[in-house]
C-alpha positions in Angstrom: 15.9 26.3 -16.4 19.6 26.8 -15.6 22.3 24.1 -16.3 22.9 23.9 -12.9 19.4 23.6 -11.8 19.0 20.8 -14.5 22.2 19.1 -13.2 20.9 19.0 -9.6 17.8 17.5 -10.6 19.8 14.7 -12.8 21.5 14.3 -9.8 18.2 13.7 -7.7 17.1 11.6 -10.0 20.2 9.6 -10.4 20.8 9.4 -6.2 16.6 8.3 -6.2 17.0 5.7 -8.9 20.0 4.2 -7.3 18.0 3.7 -4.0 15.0 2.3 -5.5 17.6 -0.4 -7.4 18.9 -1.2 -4.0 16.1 -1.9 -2.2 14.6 -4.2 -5.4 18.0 -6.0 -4.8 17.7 -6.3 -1.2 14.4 -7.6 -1.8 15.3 -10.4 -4.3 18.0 -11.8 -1.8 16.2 -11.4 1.5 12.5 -12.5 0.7 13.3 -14.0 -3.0 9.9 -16.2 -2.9 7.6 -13.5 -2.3 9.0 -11.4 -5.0 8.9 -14.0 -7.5 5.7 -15.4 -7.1 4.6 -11.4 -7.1 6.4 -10.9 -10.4 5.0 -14.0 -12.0 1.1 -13.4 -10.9 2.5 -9.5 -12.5 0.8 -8.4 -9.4 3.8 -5.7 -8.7 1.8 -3.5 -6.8 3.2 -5.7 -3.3 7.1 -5.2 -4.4 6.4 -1.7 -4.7 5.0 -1.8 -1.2 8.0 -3.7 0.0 10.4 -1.3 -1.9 8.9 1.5 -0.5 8.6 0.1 3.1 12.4 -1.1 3.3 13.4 2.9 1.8 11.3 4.3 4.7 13.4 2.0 7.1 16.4 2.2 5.2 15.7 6.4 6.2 15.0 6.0 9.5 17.8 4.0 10.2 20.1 7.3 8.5 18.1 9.8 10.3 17.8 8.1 14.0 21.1 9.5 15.2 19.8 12.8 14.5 
Protein backbone atom coordinates (compact mmCIF):
# COMPACT_ATOMS: atom_id res chain seq x y z
CA UNK A 1 0.00 0.00 0.00
CA UNK A 2 1.15 3.36 -1.17
CA UNK A 3 1.30 6.48 1.23
CA UNK A 4 -1.08 8.00 -0.77
CA UNK A 5 -3.49 5.17 -0.88
CA UNK A 6 -3.08 4.92 2.97
CA UNK A 7 -3.74 8.70 3.32
CA UNK A 8 -7.00 8.53 1.26
CA UNK A 9 -8.31 5.85 3.32
CA UNK A 10 -7.29 7.89 6.69
CA UNK A 11 -9.09 10.43 5.10
CA UNK A 12 -12.26 8.16 4.61
CA UNK A 13 -12.09 7.11 7.72
CA UNK A 14 -11.66 10.43 9.25
CA UNK A 15 -14.72 12.20 6.90
CA UNK A 16 -16.97 8.71 8.09
CA UNK A 17 -16.12 9.09 11.68
CA UNK A 18 -16.95 12.70 11.68
CA UNK A 19 -20.46 11.95 10.29
CA UNK A 20 -21.25 9.17 12.59
CA UNK A 21 -20.24 11.84 15.61
CA UNK A 22 -22.64 14.21 14.12
CA UNK A 23 -25.53 12.37 13.77
CA UNK A 24 -24.92 10.73 17.68
CA UNK A 25 -24.98 14.62 18.52
CA UNK A 26 -28.02 15.38 16.59
CA UNK A 27 -29.55 12.54 18.20
CA UNK A 28 -28.81 13.51 21.90
CA UNK A 29 -30.35 17.12 21.29
CA UNK A 30 -33.36 16.27 19.12
CA UNK A 31 -34.78 12.94 20.74
CA UNK A 32 -32.47 13.18 24.08
CA UNK A 33 -35.09 10.68 26.04
CA UNK A 34 -34.99 7.97 23.75
CA UNK A 35 -31.30 7.94 23.60
CA UNK A 36 -30.84 7.83 27.18
CA UNK A 37 -33.17 5.45 28.29
CA UNK A 38 -31.40 3.24 25.17
CA UNK A 39 -28.02 3.88 26.59
CA UNK A 40 -28.99 3.11 30.21
CA UNK A 41 -30.99 -0.38 29.32
CA UNK A 42 -27.20 -0.65 27.14
CA UNK A 43 -29.66 -1.75 24.44
CA UNK A 44 -27.50 0.41 21.66
CA UNK A 45 -28.60 -1.56 18.91
CA UNK A 46 -31.78 1.38 18.50
CA UNK A 47 -29.20 4.50 18.48
CA UNK A 48 -27.41 2.74 15.91
CA UNK A 49 -30.62 2.47 13.97
CA UNK A 50 -31.37 6.08 14.49
CA UNK A 51 -27.65 7.06 13.59
CA UNK A 52 -27.87 5.17 10.60
CA UNK A 53 -31.41 6.38 9.55
CA UNK A 54 -30.71 10.19 10.15
CA UNK A 55 -27.07 9.51 7.79
CA UNK A 56 -29.27 7.96 5.08
CA UNK A 57 -31.49 11.24 5.32
CA UNK A 58 -28.83 13.47 6.07
CA UNK A 59 -27.52 11.84 2.15
CA UNK A 60 -30.52 12.24 0.57
CA UNK A 61 -31.05 15.54 1.54
CA UNK A 62 -27.07 16.25 -0.25
CA UNK A 63 -27.89 14.14 -3.17
CA UNK A 64 -31.63 15.40 -4.03
CA UNK A 65 -30.57 18.31 -6.14
CA UNK A 66 -28.74 15.94 -8.23
Amino acid sequence: MTGRIALQVNAAIGVLATAVAAAAMWLVLTRPAEIVASVSAREYGPMAAAIGHQLLVWTRALLDPL
